[in-house]
Every structure is written in structure tokens, then in C-alpha cells.
C-alpha positions as CSV (number, residue, x, y, z in Angstrom):
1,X,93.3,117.2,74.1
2,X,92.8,114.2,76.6
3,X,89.5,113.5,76.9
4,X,89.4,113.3,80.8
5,X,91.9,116.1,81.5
6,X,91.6,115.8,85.5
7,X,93.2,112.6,85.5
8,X,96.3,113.8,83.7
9,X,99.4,114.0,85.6
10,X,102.5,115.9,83.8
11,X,105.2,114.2,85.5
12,X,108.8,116.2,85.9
13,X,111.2,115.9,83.6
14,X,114.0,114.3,84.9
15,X,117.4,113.1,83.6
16,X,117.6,109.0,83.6
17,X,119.7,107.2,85.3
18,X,120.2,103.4,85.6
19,X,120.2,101.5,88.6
20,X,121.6,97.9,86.8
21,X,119.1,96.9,84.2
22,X,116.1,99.5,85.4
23,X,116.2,103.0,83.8
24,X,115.2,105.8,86.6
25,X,113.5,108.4,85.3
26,X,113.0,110.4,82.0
27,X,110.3,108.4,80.1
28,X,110.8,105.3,82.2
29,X,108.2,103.6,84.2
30,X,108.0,104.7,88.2
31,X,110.1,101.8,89.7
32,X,109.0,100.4,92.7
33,X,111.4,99.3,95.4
34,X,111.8,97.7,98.3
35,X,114.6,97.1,101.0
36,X,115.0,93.1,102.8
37,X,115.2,92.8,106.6
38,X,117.1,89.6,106.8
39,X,120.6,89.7,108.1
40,X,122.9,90.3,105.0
41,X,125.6,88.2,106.6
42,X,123.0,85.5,105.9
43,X,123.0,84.8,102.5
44,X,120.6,82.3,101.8
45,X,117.7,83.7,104.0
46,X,118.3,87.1,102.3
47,X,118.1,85.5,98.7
48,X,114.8,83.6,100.0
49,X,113.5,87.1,101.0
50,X,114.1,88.6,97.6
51,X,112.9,85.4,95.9
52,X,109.4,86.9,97.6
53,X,110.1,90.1,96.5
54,X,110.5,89.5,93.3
55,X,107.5,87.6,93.1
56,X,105.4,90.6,94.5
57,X,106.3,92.7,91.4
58,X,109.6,94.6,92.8
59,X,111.9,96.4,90.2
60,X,114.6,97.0,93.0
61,X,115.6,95.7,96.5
62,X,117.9,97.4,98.5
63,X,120.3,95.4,101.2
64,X,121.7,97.0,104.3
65,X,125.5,96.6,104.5
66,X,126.5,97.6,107.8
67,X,129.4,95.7,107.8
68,X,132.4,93.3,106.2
69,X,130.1,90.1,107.0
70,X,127.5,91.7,105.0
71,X,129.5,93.0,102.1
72,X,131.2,89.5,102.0
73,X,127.8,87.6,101.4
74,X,126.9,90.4,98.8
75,X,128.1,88.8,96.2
76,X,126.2,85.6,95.9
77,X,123.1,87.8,96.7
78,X,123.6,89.5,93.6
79,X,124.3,86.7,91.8
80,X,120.9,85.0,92.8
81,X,118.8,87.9,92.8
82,X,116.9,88.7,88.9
83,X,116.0,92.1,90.0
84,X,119.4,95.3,90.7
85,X,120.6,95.6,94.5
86,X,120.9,98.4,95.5
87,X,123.8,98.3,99.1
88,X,122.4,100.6,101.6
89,X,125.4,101.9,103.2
90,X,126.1,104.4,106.3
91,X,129.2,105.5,108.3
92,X,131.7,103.0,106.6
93,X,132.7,104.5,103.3
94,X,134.4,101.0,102.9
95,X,131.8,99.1,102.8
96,X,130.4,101.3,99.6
97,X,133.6,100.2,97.8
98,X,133.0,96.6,99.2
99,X,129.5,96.7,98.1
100,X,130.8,97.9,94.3
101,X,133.5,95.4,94.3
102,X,130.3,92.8,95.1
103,X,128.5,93.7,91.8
104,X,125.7,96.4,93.3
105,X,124.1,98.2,90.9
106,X,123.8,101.2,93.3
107,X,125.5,102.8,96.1
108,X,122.9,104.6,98.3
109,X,125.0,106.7,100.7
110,X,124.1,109.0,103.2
111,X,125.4,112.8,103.4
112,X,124.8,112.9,106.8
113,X,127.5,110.3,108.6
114,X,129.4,108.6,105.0
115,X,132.4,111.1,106.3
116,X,135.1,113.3,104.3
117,X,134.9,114.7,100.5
118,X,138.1,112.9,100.7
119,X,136.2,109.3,101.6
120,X,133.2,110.4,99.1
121,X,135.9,110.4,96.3
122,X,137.0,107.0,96.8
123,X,133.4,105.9,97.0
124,X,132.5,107.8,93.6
125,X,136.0,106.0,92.0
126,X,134.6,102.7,92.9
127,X,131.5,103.3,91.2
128,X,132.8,104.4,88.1
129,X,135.1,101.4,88.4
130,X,132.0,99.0,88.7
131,X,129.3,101.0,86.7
132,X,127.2,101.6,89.8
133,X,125.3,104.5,90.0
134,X,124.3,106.1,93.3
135,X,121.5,107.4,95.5
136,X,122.0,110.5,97.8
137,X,119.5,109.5,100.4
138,X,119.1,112.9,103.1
139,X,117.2,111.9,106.0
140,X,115.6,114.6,108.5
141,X,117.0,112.1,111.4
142,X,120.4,112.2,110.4
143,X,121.3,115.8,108.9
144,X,124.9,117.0,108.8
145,X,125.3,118.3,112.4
146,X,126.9,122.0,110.8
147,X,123.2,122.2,109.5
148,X,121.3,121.5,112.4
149,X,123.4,124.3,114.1
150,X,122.3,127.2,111.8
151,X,118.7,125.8,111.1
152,X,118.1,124.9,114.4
153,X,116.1,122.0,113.4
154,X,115.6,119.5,110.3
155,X,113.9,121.3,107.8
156,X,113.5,121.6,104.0
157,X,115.8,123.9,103.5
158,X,118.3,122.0,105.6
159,X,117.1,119.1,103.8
160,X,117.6,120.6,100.3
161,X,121.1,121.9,100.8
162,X,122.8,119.2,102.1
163,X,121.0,117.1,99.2
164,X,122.7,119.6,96.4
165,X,125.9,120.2,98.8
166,X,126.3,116.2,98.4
167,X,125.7,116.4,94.5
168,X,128.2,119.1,94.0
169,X,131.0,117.0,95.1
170,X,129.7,114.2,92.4
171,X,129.2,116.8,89.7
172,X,132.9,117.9,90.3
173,X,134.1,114.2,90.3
174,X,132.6,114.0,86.9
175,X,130.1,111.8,87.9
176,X,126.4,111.9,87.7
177,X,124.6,108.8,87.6
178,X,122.8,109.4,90.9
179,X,119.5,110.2,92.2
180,X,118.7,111.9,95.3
181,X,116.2,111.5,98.2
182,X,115.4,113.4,101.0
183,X,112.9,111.5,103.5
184,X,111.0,112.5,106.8
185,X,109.0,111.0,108.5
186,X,107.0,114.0,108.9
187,X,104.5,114.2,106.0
188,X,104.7,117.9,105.6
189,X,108.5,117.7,105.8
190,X,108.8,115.4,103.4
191,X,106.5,117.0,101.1
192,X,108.1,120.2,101.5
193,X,111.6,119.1,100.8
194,X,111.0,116.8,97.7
195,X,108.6,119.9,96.3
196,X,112.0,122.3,96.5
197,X,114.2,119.7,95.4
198,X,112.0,119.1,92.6
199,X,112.6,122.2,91.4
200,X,116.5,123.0,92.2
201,X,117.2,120.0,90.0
202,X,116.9,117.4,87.6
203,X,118.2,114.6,89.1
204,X,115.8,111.7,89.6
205,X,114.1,111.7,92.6
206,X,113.7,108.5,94.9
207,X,110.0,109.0,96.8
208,X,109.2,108.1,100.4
209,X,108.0,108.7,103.5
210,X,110.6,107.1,106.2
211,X,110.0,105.3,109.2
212,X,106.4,105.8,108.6
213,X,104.8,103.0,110.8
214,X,103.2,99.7,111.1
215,X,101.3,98.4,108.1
216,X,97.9,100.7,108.5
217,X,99.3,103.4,110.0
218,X,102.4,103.4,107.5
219,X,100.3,102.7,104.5
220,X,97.9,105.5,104.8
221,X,100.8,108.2,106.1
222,X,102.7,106.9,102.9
223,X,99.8,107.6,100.7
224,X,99.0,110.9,102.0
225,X,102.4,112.0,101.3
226,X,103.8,110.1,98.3
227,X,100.1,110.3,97.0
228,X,100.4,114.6,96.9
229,X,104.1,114.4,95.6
230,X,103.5,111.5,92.8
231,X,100.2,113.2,91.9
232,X,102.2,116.5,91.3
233,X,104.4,114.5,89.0
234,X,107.2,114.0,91.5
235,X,108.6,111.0,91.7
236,X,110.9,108.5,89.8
237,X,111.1,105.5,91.9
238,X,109.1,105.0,95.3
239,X,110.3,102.9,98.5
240,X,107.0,102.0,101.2
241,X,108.7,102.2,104.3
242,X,106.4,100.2,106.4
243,X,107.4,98.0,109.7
244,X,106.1,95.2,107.9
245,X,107.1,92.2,105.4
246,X,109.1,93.9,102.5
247,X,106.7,92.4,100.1
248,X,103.5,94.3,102.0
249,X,105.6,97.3,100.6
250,X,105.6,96.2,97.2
251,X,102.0,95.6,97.4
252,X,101.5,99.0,98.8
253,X,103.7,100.5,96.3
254,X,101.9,99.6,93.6
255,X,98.1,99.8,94.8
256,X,99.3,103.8,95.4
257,X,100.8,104.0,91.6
258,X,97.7,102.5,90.5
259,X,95.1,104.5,91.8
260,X,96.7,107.3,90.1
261,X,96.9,105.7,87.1
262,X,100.6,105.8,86.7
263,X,101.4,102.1,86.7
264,X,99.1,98.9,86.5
265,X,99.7,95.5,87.3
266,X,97.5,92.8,88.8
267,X,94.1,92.9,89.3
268,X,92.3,95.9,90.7
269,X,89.2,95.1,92.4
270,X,86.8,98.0,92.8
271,X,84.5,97.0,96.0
272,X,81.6,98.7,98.1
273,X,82.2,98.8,101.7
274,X,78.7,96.4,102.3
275,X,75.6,97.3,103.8
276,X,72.2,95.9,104.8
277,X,71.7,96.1,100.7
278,X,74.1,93.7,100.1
279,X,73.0,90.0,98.5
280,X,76.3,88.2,99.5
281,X,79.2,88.6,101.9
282,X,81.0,91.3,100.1
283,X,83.8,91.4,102.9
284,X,85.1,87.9,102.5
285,X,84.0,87.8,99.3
286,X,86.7,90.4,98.2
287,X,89.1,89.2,100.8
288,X,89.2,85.5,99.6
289,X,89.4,87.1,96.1
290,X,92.3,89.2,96.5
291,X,93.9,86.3,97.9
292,X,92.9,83.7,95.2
293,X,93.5,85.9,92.1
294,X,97.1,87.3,93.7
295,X,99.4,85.3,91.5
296,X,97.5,87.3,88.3
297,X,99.8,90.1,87.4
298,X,97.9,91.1,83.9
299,X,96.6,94.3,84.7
300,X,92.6,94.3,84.8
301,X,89.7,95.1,86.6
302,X,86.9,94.1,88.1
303,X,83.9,95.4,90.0
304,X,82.4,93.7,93.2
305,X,79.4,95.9,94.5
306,X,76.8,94.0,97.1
307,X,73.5,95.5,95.3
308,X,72.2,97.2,91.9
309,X,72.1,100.8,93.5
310,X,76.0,101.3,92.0
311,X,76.1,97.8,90.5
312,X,75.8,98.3,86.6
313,X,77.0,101.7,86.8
314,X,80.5,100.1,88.1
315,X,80.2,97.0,85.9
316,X,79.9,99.4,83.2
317,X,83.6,100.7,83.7
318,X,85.2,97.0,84.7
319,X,86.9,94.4,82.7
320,X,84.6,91.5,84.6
321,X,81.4,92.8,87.5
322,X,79.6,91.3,89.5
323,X,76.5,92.5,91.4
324,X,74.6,91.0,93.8
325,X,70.8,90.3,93.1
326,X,68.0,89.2,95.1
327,X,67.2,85.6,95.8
328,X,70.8,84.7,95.4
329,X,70.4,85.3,91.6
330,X,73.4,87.5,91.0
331,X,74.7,89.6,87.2
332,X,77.6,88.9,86.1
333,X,79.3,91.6,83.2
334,X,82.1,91.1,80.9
335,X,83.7,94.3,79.3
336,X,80.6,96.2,80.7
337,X,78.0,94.4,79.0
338,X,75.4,92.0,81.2
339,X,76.8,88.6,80.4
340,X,75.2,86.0,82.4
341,X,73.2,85.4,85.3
342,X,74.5,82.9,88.3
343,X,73.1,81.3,91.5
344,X,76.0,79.0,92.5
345,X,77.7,80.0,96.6
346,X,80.9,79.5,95.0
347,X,81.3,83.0,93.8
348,X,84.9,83.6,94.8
349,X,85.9,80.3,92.3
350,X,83.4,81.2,89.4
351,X,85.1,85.5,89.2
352,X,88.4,83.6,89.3
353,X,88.2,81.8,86.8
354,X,86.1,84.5,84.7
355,X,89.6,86.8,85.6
356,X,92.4,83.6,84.5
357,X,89.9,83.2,81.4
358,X,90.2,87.2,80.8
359,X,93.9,87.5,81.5
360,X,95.0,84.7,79.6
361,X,93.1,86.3,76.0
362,X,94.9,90.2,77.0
363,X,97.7,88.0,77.2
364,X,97.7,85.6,73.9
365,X,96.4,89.7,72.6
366,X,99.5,91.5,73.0
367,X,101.5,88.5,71.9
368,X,99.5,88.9,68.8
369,X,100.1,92.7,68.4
């Protein structure tokens, strides 16, 4: 029995697949993913955006290929990159095969405008060929036009079907190292879709909401949706889509896998919203923290409350807490236990180093073990 049963989450069982050197689904960690905005055609400024990524925490980054310039630079962009490409690829079957030829670890096509069986074929041959494996990403934007016409809109069922009409024609080209997706950037839509997907198959699923906004809006639309689907145990690898920098994604990404305790990394900071209680600047204080402790990626965490109403009841559950007293006379805790008292304005510097000091001994721990 677990001893706090509500935070269990019984994630689907799914088959694995591997995009490169990351396994999708079964018992493997929910990836998290991203997709670079640079010009592919550009090389080097695409390799300095994944260089960013990569440093953020991504397990995958996917690159648009659009066309032969693109497909062309692919190959030094997979060379330099440490983390699988995945080539993003619609209307030109061609520049799947390219983009296999190029060393991708996955072919994400799209149902609704990569073309013939006939075309899909050649696609699927190039993968096995290269030892890609593929991604059928179903958007409600860009459904197969025959589908449109007898639902009359985009829909889940619409959604669903051309998802599994697209996997039939892999299964019967004997090949099934693929995962599917089928975004909206309708929250209830997508929910709806992934929900009956989840259960017409066992393919690993690739989680997102699509075009879902600018950085506020998109992060909390993402989190409403992926939040219910991961939460029901659906999802094998999420993508943020936010009209933002790629690695606000990442960051997003794994704040939302973390809060449901599916996947830790960095610190969390657990922080009160402030009020006329408060015996510091909480607001900058956790602000110039974040920033400060950002290059951390030990998971840990740490408690940063403005008064002793919550305080030592959130200290008590923290790696590191700090609480604000009065007089400027503050408590500091370490593994839940009152530690120390301090007075110096230089909190920010004084929790940092408190959280290297911390990281560095789980570290040198599970070294040890």
C-alpha cells in the first residue's frame, strides 16, 4: 500500500519505442521535448539554439525541415547536437527521406498533407534503412480533408481515426517504432482525443496542447490540459508549445512533470504569495533565487514563506526553509529541523549557498551508493 495513495498516478502501459538514444514509453522516464525556431538552413545559429536547450534539461528537440536547404544543414545539426533530433516534416515526403539520410532519430510526419500510402511507404523504407523511428502527429488544424467532410468539423473522433488510419499503413509495412500525437489547440479537444486514443492503443503517446499562446497564456492552457491527461497517466513524452524561447518550454515542461511528481530535476522552491506578514521581500527574494540557483539541476527543495503562520509547517517538508522572523532575525531549517538563526540582507547568497552545499552531498551520496 503507498502510504499517500492520492498522489499515486498509474501511468498507461505503453509499448517503448526509441527515439535515438531516449526510450519512449513503457517504464521509461516522461521525456521532455522541445522544437528550435531558428532557420534550419542556418546551421550554426540552430546548433547555438540547441546548445541552450540542452542546457535547460531537454531529452529531445525537434527541427523543422521545410525544405532541401534545411535537410542539407541537417546533418551537421545532428552531428553537434548531444540530445536525438527529431525532423519535423510536412507536405514533402522527400524531405522525410532527406532528413533520415541526415542521421534523425525520428521522422515526425503528418497524416494530414505527407500525401499517398504510396509516398508514406517510401518514407517508412527510409526509416528502417536509417533506424529512425516515427511520430504520427494529427493536428485538429490540418485533418485529412475526406474527414472534415463526414464530421463536419475537427473532432476527436476525426482526430482518433485518422491517427489509427495512419498507423495501419505502418503496421502493414512491418513497421512500428512510432508514436502518435493528436494535438488541438482546444483544451477540451485535445483532452478528448488523447483520452480515446489512449485507449484504442498502445502506442506511445506524444502530449501537448498546440499553438497554445504566448508564455502566460500558453503555460497555464498547457497545464490545464496536459496537467488532466499526465495526471490520468497519459503521456509518454510532452512538447510545451508556447510562442516563446524553446528553452521557456523546457522549463515549463518540467515545472508541470514535477508538480505531479512524475519527474524531478532542479530545484523546486515552494513560496507564499507575500503579504503584510511578511519580514522580507518574498517577491524578489524568490525571483533573484530562481535565477541564482538555475544552473542546479540536483533535484531538491526548498521552502521560502514571508512569516511563521505556514513557515515551520513548510520547512518541515523542505530539503532547506527559510522563514522570515521579526526584527530581521530570520530561521533557517535543514532537512526540516531548525538549523540556525540569521540576520545578514544577503539572503538570496546565504540559501544559495546552503542549496550548492546540499546538492553537492546528494551528489557525492549517490556516487557513493
Amino acid at each position: 500500500m503507498s502510504i499517500r495513495p492520492y498522489r499515486d498516478i498509474q501511468r498507461r502501459k505503453a509499448r517503448t519505442v526509441m527515439v535515438g538514444s531516449v526510450a519512449v514509453g513503457g517504464d521509461a522516464p516522461i521525456s521532455v521535448q522541445t522544437m528550435t525556431n531558428s532557420l534550419t538552413a542556418d546551421a550554426a545559429a540552430t546548433i547555438e539554439q540547441i546548445r541552450r536547450i540542452e542546457e535547460a534539461g531537454a531529452d529531445i528537440v525537434r527541427v523543422s525541415c521545410p525544405d532541401v536547404e534545411s535537410t542539407a544543414a541537417l546533418k551537421a545539426i545532428v552531428a553537434a547536437a548531444q540530445i536525438p533530433i527529431v525532423a519535423d516534416i510536412h507536405f514533402h515526403y522527400k524531405r522525410a527521406i532527406e532528413s533520415a539520410e541526415a542521421g534523425a532519430a525520428c521522422l515526425r510526419i503528418n497524416p494530414g498533407n505527407i500525401g499517398s500510402e504510396a509516398k508514406v511507404r517510401e518514407v517508412i523504407r527510409a526509416a528502417k534503412d536509417h533506424g529512425c523511428s516515427m511520430r504520427i502527429g494529427v493536428n485538429a488544424g490540418s485533418l485529412e480533408q475526406d474527414l472534415l467532410e463526414r464530421y463536419g468539423e475537427p473532432c476527436p473522433e476525426a482526430m482518433v481515426e485518422s491517427a489509427l488510419n495512419h498507423a495501419r499503413i505502418l503496421e502493414d509495412n512491418d513497421f512500428r517504432d512510432f508514436k502518435i500525437s493528436v494535438k488541438a489547440s482546444d483544451v477540451f479537444l485535445a483532452v478528448a482525443a488523447y483520452q480515446a486514443l489512449a485507449d484504442a492503443c498502445d502506442y506511445p503517446l506524444h502530449v501537448g496542447i498546440t499553438e497554445a499562446g504566448g508564455l502566460r497564456t500558453g503555460t497555464v492552457k498547457s497545464s490545464i490540459g496536459m496537467g488532466m491527461l499526465l495526471w490520468s497517466g497519459i503521456g509518454d513524452t510532452i512538447r510545451v508549445s508556447l510562442s516563446a524561447d524553446p528553452v521557456e518550454e523546457v522549463k515549463v515542461g518540467f515545472e508541470m512533470l514535477k508538480s505531479l511528481n512524475l519527474r524531478h530535476r532542479g530545484v523546486n522552491i515552494i513560496s507564499c504569495p507575500s503579504c503584510a506578514r511578511q519580514q522580507f521581500n518574498v517577491i524578489d527574494t524568490v525571483a533573484a533565487l530562481e535565477a541564482r540557483v538555475a544552473h542546479i539541476t540536483t533535484p531538491m527543495s526548498v521552502s521560502v514563506i514571508g512569516c511563521v503562520v505556514n513557515g515551520p509547517g513548510e520547512a518541515r517538508e523542505t530539503d532547506i526553509g527559510f522563514t522570515g522572523g521579526g526584527a530581521g532575525t530570520h530561521q533557517v531549517y535543514i532537512a526540516g529541523v531548525p538549523h540556525h538563526r540569521f540576520k545578514d540582507p544577503d539572503i538570496i547568497e546565504h540559501l544559495a549557498e546552503l542549496i550548492e552545499r546540499k546538492a553537492a552531498e546528494i551528489e557525492a551520496a549517490k556516487a557513493v551508493s
